[in-house]
N, C-alpha and C positions, 0 to 999 in steps of 0.2 A: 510542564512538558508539552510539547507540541508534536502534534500528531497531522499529516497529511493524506488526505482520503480523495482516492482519483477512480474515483465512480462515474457512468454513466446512464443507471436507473436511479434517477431520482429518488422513487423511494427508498431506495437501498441505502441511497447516502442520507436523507434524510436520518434515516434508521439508524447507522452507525455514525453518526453527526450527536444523535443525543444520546447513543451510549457512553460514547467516549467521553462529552461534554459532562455528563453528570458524573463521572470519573472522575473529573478537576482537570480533563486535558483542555487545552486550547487548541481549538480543531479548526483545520486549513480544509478546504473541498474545490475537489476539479471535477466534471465533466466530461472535460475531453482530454487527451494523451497531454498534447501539446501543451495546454492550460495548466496540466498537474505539472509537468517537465519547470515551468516560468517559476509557479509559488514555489516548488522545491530551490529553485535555485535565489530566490529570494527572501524567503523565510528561513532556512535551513532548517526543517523540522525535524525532531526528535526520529522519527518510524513514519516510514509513506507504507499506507495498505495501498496496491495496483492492483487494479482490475486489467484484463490481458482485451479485452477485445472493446475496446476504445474507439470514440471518433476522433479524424486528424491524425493520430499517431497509436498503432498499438501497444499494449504495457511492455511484450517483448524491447520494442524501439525505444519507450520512456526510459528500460531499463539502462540497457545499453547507452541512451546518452547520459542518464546519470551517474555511472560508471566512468567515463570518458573526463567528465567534468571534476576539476579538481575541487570545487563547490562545494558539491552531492557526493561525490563518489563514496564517500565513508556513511552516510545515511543506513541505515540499515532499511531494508524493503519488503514486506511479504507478499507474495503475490496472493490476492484475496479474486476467486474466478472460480466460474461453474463449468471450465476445460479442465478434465483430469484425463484426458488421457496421458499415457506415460511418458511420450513425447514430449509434451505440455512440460508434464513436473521436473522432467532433467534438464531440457530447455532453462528452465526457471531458476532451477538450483546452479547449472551451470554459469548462468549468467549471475551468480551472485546471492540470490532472493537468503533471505535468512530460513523464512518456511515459505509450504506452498500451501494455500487453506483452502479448500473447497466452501463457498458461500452454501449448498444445501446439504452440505455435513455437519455446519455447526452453528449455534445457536452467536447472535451479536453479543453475548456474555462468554460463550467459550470463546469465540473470538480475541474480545478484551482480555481475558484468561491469559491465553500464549502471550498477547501483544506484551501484558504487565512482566508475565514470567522472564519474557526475555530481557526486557529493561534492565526489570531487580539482577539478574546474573552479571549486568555491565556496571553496574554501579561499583 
């Protein structure tokens, strides 16, 4: 399964780069908005985590064009961001996101947690 991660703290992707990896996922990583938007629409991966506050493009915008794109649009997305306000999270659900994760509410295992949970239910 492949997993696409559109982080812009390095460490952060780092960090969920090798949980997912020792997982047995085959892990895609973007940096910037723009950069995650390309490998989605050319790897087609399993689940993109989005981060919302991005350089070049915000994950809002990522969202939205991956949505738009006949590609991506079925991709399932979690918005993974340290914005909760409630704005933020209906924004997010609205536009699609499967969930919305707050990065300092859960640990890069509960993370993986939801990401597997939701899989197994599509299978």
């Amino acid at each position: 399964m492949k997993i696409l991660l559109i982080e812009d703290d390095q460490m952060l992707l780092d960090m969920y780069t090798l949980k997912f990896s020792e997982a047995g996922y085959e892990v895609f990583k973007a940096g910037t908005g723009k950069l995650g938007y390309e490998i989605a629409k050319k790897n087609k991966p399993d689940v993109i985590l989005l981060d919302i506050i991005l350089p070049q493009m915000d994950g809002f915008m990522v969202m939205e064009n991956l949505k738009k794109d006949a590609v991506t649009k079925k991709i399932p997305v979690f918005f993974l961001t340290n914005l909760k306000q409630e704005n933020d999270v209906e924004k997010g659900k609205e536009l699609g996101a499967i969930d919305y994760l707050v990065k300092a509410m859960l640990t890069p295992t509960q993370i993986l947690e939801k990401v597997e949970k939701y899989l197994k239910s599509k299978r």
